[in-house]
Backbone bond lengths (Angstrom), bond angles and torsions (degrees), N, CA, C in turn:
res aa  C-N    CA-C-N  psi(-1)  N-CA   C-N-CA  omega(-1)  CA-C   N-CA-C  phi
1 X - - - 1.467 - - 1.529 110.69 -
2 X 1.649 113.34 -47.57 1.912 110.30 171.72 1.169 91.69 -56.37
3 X 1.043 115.38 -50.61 1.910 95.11 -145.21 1.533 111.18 -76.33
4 X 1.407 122.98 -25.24 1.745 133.79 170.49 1.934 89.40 -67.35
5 X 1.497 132.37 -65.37 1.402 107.83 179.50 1.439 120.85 -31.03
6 X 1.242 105.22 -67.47 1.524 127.79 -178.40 1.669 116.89 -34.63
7 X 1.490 99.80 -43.10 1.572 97.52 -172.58 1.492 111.18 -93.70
8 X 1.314 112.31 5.32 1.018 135.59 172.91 1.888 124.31 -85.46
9 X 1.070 96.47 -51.82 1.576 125.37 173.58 1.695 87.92 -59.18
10 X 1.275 136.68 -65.78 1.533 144.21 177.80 1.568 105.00 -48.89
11 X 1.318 125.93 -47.91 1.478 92.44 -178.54 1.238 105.32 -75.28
12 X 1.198 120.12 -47.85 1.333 108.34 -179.38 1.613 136.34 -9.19
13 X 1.667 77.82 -66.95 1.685 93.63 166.53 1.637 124.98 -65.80
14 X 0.865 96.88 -36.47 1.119 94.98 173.75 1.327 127.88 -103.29
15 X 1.511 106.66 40.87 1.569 113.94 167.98 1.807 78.14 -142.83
16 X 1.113 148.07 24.19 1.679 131.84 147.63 1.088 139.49 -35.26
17 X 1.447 129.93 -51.04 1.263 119.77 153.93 1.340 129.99 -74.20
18 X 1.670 111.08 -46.33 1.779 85.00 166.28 1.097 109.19 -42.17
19 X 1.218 143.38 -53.64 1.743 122.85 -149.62 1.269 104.13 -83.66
20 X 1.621 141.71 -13.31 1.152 125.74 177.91 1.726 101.28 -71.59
21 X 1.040 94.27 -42.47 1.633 93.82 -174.70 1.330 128.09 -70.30
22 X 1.787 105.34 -11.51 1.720 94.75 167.50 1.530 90.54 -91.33
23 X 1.375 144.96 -36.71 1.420 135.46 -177.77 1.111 102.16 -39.37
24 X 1.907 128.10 -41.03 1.291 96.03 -149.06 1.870 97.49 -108.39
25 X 1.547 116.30 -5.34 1.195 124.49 159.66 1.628 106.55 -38.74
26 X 1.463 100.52 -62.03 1.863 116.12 -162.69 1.994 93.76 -63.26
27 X 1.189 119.61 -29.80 0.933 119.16 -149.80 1.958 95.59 -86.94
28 X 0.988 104.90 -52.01 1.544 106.86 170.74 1.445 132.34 -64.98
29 X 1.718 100.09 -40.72 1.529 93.70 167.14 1.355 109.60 -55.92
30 X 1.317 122.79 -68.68 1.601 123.73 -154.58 1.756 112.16 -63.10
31 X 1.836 108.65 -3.76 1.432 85.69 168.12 1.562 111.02 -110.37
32 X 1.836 95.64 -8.85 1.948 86.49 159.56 1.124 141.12 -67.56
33 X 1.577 109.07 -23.13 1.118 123.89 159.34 1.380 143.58 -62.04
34 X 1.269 100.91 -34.44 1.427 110.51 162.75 1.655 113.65 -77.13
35 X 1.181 116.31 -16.99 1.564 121.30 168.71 1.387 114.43 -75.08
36 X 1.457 114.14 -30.10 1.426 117.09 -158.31 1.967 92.34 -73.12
37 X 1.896 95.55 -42.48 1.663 93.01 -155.17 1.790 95.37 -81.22
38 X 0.871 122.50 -16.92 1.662 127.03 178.49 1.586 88.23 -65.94
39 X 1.547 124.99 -80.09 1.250 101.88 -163.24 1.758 135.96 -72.24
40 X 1.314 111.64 -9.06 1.183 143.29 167.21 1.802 104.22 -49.43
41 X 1.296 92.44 -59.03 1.549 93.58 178.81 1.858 126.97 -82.16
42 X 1.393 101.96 -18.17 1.194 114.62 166.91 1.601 106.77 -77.93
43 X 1.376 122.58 -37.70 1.547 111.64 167.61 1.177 119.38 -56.69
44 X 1.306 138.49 -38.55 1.354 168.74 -136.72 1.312 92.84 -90.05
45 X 1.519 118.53 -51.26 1.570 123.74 179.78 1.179 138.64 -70.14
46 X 1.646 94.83 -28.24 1.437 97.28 -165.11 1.771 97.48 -111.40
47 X 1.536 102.99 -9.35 1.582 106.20 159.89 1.547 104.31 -69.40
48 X 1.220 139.75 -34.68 1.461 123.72 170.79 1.416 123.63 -93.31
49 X 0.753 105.55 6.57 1.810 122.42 163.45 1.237 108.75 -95.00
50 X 1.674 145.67 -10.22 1.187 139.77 -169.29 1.429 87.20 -114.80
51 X 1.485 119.01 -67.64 1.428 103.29 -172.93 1.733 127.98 -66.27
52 X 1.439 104.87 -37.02 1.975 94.17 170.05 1.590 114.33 -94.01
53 X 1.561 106.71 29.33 1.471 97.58 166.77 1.284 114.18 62.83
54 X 1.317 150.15 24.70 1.507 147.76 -145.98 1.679 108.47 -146.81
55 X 1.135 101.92 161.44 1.568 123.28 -161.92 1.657 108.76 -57.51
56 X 1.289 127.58 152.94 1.644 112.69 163.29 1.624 117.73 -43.88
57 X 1.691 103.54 -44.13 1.807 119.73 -159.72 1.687 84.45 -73.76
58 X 1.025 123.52 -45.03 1.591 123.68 -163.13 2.042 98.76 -68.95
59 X 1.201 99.03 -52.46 1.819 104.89 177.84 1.611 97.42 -43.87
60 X 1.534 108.36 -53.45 1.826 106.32 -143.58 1.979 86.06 -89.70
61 X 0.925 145.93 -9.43 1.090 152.21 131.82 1.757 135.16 -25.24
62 X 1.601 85.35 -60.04 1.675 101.69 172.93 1.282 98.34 -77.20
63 X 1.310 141.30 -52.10 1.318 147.42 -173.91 1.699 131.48 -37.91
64 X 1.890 86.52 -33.60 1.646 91.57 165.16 2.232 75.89 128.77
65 X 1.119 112.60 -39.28 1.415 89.53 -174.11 1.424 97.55 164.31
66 X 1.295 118.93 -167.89 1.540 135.33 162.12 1.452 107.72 -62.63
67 X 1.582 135.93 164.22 0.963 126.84 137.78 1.453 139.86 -91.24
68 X 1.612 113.05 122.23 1.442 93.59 -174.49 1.428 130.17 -105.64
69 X 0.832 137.90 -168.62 1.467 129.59 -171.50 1.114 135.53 -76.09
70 X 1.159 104.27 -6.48 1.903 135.36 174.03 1.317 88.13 -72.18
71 X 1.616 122.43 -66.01 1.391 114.37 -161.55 1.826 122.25 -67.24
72 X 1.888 98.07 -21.86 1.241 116.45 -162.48 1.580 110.90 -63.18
73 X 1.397 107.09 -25.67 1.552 136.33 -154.17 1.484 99.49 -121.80
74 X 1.551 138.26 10.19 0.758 148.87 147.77 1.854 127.62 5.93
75 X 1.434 93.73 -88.27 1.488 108.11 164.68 1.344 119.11 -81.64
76 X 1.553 119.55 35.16 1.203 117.72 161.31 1.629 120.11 -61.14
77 X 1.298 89.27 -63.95 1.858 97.67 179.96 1.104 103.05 -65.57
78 X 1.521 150.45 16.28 1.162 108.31 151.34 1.625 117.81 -122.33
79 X 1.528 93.75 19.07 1.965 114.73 162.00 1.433 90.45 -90.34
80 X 1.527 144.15 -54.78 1.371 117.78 -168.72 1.386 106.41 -72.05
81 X 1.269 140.73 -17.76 1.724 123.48 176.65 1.274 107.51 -74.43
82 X 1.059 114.02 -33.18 1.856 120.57 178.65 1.816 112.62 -71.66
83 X 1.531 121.26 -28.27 1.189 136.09 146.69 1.874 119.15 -54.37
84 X 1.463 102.39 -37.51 1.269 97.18 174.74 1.802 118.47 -74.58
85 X 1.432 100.44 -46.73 1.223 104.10 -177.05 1.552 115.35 -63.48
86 X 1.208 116.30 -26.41 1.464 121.82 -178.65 1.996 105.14 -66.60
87 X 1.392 96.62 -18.95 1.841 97.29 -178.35 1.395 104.12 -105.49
88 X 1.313 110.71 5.18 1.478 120.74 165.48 1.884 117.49 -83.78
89 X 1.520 84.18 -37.41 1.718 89.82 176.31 1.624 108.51 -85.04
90 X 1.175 108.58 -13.62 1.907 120.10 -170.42 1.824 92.57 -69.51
91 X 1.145 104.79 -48.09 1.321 112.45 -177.37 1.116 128.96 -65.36
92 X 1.451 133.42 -22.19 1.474 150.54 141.75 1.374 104.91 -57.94
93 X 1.311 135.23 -77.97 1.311 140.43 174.48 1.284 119.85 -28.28
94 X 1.727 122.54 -43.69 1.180 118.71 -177.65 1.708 115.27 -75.85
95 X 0.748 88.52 -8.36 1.973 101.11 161.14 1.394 127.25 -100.10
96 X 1.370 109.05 -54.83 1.889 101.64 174.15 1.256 98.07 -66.08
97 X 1.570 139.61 -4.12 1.840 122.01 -156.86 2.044 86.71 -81.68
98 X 1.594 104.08 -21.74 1.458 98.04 -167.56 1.805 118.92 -77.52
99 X 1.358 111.44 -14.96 1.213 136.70 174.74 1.849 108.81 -78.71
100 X 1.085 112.84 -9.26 1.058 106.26 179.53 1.328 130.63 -126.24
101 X 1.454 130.66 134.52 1.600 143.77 -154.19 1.416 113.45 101.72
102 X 0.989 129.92 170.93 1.124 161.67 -125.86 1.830 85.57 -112.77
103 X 1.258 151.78 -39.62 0.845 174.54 152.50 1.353 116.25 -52.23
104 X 1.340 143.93 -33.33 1.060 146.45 160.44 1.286 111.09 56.57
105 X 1.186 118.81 58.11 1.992 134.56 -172.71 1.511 104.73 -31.77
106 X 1.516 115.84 -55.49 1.220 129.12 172.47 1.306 119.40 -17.90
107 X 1.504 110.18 -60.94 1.456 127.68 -161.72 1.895 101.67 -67.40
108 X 1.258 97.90 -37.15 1.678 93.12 -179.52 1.440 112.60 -86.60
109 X 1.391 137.22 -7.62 1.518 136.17 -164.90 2.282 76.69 -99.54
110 X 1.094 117.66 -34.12 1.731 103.18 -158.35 1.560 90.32 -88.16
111 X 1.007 134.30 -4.48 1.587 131.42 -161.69 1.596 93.65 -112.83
112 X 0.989 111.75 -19.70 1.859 100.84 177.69 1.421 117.63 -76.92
113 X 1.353 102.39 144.81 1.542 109.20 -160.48 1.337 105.61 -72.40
114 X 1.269 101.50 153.60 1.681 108.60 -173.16 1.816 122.20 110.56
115 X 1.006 95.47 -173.89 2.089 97.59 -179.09 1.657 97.20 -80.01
116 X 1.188 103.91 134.49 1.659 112.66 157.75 1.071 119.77 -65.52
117 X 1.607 128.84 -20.76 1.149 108.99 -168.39 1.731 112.96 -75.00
118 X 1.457 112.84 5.69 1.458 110.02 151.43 1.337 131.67 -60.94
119 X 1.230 116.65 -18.23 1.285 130.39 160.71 1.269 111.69 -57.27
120 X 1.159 107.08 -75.26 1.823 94.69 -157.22 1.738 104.95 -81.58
121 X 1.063 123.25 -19.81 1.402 126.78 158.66 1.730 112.67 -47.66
122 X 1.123 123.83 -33.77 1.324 128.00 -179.98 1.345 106.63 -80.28
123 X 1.148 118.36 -80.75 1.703 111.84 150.73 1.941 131.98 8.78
124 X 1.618 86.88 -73.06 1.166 105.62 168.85 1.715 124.16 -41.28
125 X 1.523 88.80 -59.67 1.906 108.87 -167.07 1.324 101.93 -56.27
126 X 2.336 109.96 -60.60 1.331 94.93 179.11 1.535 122.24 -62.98
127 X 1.250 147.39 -14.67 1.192 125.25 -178.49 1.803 105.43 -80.92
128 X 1.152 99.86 -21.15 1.832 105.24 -178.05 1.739 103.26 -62.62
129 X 1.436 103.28 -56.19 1.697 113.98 172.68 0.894 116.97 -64.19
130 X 2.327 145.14 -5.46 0.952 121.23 136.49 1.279 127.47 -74.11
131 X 1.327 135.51 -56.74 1.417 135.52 144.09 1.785 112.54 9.93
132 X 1.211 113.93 -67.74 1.656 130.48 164.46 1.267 110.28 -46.71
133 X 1.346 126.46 -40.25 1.449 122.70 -167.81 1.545 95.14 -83.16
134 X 1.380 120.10 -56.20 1.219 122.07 -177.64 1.437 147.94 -43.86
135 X 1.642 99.68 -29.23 1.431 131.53 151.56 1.197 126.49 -46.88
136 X 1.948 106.14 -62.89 1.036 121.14 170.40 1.902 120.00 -54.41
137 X 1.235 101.40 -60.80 1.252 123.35 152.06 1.858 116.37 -19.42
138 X 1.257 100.98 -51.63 1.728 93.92 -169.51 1.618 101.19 -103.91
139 X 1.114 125.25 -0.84 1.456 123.39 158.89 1.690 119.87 -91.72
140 X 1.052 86.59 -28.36 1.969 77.74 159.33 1.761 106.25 -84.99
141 X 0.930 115.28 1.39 1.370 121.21 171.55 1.554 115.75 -77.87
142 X 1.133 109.12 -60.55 1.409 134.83 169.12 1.915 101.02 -47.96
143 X 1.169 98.56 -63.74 1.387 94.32 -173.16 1.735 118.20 -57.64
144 X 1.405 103.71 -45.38 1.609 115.93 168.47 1.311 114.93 -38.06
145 X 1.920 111.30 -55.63 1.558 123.58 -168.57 1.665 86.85 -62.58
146 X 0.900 132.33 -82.36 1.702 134.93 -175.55 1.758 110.37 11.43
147 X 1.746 81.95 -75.80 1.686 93.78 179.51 1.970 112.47 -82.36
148 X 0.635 121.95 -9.56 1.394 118.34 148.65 1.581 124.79 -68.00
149 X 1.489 127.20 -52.55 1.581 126.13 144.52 1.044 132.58 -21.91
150 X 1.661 114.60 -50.87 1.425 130.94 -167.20 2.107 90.55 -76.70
151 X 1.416 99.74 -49.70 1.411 86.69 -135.75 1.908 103.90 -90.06
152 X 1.335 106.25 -30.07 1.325 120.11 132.11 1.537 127.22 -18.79
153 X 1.341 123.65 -98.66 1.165 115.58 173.12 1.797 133.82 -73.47
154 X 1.228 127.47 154.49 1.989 132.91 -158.18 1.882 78.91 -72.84
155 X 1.368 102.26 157.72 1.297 106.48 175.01 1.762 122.21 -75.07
156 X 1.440 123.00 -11.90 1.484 117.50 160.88 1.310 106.58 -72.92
157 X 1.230 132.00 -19.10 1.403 102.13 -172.24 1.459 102.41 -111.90
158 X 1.530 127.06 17.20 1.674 129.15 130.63 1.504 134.75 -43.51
159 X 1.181 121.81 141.61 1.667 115.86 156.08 1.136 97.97 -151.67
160 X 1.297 103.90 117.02 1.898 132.20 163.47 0.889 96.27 -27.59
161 X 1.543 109.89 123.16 1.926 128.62 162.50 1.196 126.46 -55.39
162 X 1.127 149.95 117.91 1.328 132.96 146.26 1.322 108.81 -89.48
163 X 2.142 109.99 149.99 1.174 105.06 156.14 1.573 130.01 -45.16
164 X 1.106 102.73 -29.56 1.923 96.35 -166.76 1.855 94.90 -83.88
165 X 1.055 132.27 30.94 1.561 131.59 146.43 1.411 134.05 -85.29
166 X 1.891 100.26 -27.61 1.161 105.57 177.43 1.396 130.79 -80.85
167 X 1.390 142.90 154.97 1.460 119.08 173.13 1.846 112.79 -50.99
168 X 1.088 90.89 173.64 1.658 100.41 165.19 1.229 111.05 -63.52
169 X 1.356 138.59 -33.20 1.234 137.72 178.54 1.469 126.79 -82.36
170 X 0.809 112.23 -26.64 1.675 130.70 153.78 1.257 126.11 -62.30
171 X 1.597 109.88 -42.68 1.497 115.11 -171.24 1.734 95.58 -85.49
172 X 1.262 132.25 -46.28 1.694 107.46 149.26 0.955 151.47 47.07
173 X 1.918 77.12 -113.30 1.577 102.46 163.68 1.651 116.23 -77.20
174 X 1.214 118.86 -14.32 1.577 126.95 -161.62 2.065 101.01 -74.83
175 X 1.519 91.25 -50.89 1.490 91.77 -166.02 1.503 111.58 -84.45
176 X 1.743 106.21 -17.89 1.594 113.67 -169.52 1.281 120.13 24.08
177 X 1.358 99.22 50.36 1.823 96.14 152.05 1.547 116.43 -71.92
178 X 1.499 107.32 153.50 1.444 105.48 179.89 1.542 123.33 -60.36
179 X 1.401 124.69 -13.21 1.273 131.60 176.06 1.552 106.74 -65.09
180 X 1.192 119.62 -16.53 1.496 107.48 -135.51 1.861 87.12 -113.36
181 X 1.727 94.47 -44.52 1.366 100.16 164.26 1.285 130.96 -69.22
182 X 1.202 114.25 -19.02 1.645 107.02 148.81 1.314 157.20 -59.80
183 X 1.400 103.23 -25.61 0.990 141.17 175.77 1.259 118.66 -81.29
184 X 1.600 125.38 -32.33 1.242 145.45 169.96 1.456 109.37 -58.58
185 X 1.867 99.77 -57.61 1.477 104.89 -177.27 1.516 109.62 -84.22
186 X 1.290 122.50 17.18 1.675 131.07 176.78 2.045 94.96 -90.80
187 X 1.100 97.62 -69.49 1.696 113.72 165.16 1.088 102.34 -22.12
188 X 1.667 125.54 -74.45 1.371 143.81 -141.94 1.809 89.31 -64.40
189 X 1.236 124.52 -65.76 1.763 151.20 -158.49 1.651 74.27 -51.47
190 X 1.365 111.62 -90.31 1.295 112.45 -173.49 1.299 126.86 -8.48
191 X 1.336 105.72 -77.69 1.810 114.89 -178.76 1.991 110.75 -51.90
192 X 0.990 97.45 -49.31 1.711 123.89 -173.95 1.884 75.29 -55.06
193 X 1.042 106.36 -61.74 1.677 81.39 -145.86 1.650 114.77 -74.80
194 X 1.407 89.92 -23.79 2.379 85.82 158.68 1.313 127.10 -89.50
195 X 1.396 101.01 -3.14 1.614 98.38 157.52 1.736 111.34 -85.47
196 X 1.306 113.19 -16.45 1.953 109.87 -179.71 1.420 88.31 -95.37
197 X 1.043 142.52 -21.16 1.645 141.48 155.15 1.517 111.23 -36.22
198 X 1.523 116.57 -61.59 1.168 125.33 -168.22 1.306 112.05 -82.80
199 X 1.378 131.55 -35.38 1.528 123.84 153.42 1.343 118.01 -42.41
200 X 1.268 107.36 -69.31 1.787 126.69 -164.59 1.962 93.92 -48.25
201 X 1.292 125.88 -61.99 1.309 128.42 -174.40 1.650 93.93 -45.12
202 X 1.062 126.66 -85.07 1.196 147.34 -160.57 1.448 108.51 -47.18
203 X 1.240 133.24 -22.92 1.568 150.38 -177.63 1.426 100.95 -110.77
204 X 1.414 133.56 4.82 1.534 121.41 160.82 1.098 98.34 -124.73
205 X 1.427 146.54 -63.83 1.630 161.30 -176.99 1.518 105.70 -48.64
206 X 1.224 113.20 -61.65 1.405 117.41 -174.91 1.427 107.38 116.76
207 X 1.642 142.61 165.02 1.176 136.77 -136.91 2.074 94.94 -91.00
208 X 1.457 116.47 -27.52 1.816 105.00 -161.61 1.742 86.70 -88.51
209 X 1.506 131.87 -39.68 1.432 105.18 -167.34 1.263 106.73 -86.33
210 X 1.700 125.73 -4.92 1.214 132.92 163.87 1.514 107.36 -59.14
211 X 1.225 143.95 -69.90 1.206 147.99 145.06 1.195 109.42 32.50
212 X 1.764 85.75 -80.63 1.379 110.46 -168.45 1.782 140.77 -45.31
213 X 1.540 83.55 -36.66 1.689 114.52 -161.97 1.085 88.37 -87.88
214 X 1.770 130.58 -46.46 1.405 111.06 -163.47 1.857 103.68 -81.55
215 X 1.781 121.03 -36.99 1.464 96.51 174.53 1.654 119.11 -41.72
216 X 1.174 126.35 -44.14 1.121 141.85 176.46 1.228 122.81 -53.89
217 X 1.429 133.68 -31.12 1.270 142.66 134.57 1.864 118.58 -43.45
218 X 1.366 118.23 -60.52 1.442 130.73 -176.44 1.768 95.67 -63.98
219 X 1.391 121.80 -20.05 1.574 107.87 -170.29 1.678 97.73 -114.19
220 X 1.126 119.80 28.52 1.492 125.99 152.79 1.259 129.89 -122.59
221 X 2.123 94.37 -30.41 1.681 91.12 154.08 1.388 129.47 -77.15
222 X 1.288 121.74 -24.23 1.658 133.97 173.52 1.462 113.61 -70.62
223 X 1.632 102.64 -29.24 1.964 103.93 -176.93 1.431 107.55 -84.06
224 X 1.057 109.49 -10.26 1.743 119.59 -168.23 1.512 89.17 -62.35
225 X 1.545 102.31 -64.24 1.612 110.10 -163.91 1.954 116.88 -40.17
226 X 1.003 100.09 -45.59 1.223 113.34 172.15 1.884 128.98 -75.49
227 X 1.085 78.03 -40.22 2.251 78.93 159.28 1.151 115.99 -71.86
228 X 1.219 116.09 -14.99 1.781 111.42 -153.21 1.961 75.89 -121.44
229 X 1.066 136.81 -7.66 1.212 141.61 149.37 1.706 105.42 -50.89
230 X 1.607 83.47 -76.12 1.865 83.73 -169.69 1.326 120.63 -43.35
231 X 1.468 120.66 -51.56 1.162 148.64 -158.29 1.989 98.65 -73.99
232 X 1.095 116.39 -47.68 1.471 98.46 176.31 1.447 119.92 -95.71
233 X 1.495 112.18 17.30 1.510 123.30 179.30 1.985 89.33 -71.67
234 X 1.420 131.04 -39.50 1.341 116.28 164.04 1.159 142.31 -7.00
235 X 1.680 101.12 -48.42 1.539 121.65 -131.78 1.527 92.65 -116.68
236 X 1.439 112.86 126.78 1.630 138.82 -154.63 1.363 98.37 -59.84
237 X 1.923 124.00 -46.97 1.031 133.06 -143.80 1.648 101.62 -94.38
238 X 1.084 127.76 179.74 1.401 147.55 -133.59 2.011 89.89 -74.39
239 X 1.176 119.40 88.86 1.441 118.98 176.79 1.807 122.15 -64.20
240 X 1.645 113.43 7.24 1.290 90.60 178.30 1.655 85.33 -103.59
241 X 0.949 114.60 -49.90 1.775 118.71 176.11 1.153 106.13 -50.78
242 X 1.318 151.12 -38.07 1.757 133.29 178.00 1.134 94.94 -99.19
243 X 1.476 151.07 -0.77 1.766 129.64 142.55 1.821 132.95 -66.24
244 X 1.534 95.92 -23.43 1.003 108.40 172.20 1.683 116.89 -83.64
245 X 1.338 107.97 -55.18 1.404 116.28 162.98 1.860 118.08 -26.83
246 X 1.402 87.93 -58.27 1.880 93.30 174.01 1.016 125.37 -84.61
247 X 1.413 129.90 12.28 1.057 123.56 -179.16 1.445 102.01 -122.23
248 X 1.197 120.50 -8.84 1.500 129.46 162.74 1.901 110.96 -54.43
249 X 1.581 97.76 -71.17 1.434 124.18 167.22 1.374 102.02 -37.15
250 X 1.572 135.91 -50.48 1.468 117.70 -177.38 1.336 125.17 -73.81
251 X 1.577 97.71 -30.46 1.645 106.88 174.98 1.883 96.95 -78.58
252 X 0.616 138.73 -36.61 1.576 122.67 160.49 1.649 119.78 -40.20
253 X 1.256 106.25 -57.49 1.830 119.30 172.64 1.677 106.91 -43.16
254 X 1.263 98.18 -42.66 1.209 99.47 -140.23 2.041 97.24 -98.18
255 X 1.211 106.55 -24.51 1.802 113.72 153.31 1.515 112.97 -66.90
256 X 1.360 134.35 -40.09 1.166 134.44 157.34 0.971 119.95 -59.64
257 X 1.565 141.05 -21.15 1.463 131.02 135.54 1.223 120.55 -48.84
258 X 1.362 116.95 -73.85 1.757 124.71 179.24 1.463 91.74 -35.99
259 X 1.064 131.64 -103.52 1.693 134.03 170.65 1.347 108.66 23.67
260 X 1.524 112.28 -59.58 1.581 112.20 -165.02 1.526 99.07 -86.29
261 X 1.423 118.80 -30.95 1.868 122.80 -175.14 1.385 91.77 -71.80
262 X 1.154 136.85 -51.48 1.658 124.05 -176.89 1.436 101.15 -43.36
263 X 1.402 121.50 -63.42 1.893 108.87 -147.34 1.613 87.61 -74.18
264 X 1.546 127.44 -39.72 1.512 114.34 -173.86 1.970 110.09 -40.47
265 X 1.424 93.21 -41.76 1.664 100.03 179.54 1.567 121.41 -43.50
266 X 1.772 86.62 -59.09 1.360 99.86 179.95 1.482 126.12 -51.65
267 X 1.645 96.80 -39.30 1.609 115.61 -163.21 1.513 112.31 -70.77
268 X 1.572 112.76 -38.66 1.192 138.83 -173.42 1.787 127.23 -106.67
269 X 1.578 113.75 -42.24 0.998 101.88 -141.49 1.978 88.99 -104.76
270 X 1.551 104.29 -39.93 1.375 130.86 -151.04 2.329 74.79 -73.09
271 X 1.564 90.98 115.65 1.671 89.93 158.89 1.524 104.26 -143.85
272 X 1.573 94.08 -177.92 1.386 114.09 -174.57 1.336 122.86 -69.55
């Protein structure tokens, strides 16, 4: 348990500035953006209020409407997928970063006494505890943009938010119930753990039978979808909702395998 804190406390640190700098990447796009479409649309208004001579209500009228906050926040989702993918590459990185220098970090985290599987468990947690920060992170975001919307734009050219405006992916992070955040960091484990799949193979096997193992992985997670297709085409009740449902549950099974083939890697295969 010290020694999984401990190696934990170390990446941390030693992943600090990358992560300040995608925090503060995520952190600037999503409030320029909401500046860009706030003032974009306020130009928009008062460019048709200058040239047809006409009222604000008549401009924001011709315009298509008020703007609301659904639209304001626009390019949100596609700064958080670009946030995701960036913790997609964090997760590769936090493994080759140990392969590299003159120092070979690697060699001292596999030579310390005790089970490895503190290793990749540490690994694991910190990328789980950025994920956590990030959540947190983009709902005080959300909440910030709110009062920036409000206070930013004159109140006719507002319209009160509802949750049911936002995508599903937005609303999420918006309401952060614990269901929702679980599920996020269920996602998160998932991906994280066939991308430390595809290192770990590739860092004991070598890059052509590495290849190999992982197509072979991608053609049991991709064939799943489709057996578990056939197989609940049976079933009377609503077939896009109980295909998806089961095929969630298999890709769960089937990360709890990978899960256990990672630490075997570590335990066994991954040497000096």
């Amino acid at each position: 348990m010290k020694r999984w804190l401990l190696l934990t406390n170390e990446e941390l640190k030693r992943s600090t500035k990358l992560l300040v700098l995608l925090i503060s990447g995520l952190i600037v796009a999503e409030i320029a953006s909401l500046l860009y479409q706030i003032y974009d649309y306020q130009s928009t208004i008062e460019k048709t209020m200058r040239i047809d001579q006409i009222s604000e209500m008549d401009a924001i009228e011709q315009g298509g409407g008020a703007l609301t906050f659904a639209q304001a926040i626009d390019f949100y989702d596609s700064i958080i997928v670009l946030a995701m993918g960036m913790i997609v590459l964090f997760a590769f990185w936090i493994w080759y970063r140990d392969w590299v220098g003159e120092t070979k970090y690697i060699y001292r985290l596999l030579l310390l006494p005790g089970s490895r599987r503190a290793i990749i468990a540490s690994k694991m947690t910190a990328l789980l505890l950025v994920v956590t920060s990030l959540i947190g992170i983009q709902w005080v975001l959300l909440l910030l943009s709110r009062n920036l919307y409000l206070w930013l734009l004159p109140e006719p050219q507002q319209v009160p938010a509802s949750i049911d405006e936002y995508t599903r992916f937005l609303s999420a992070f918006y309401t952060m119930y614990p269901s929702d955040i679980l599920f996020i960091l269920l996602l998160a484990f998932i991906v994280i753990s066939f991308v430390f799949l595809t290192v770990l193979l590739e860092r004991s096997l070598g890059r052509g039978k590495a290849m190999l193992q992982i197509g072979l992985y991608a053609v049991i997670l991709i064939g799943g979808w489709f057996v578990i297709g056939l197989l609940s085409a049976v079933f009377p009740y609503d077939f896009g909702q109980l295909h998806v449902q089961l095929y969630f549950g298999y890709v769960v099974l089937l990360t709890l395998y990978i899960s256990y083939k990672n630490l075997r890697l570590v335990q066994t295969r991954l040497s000096v």
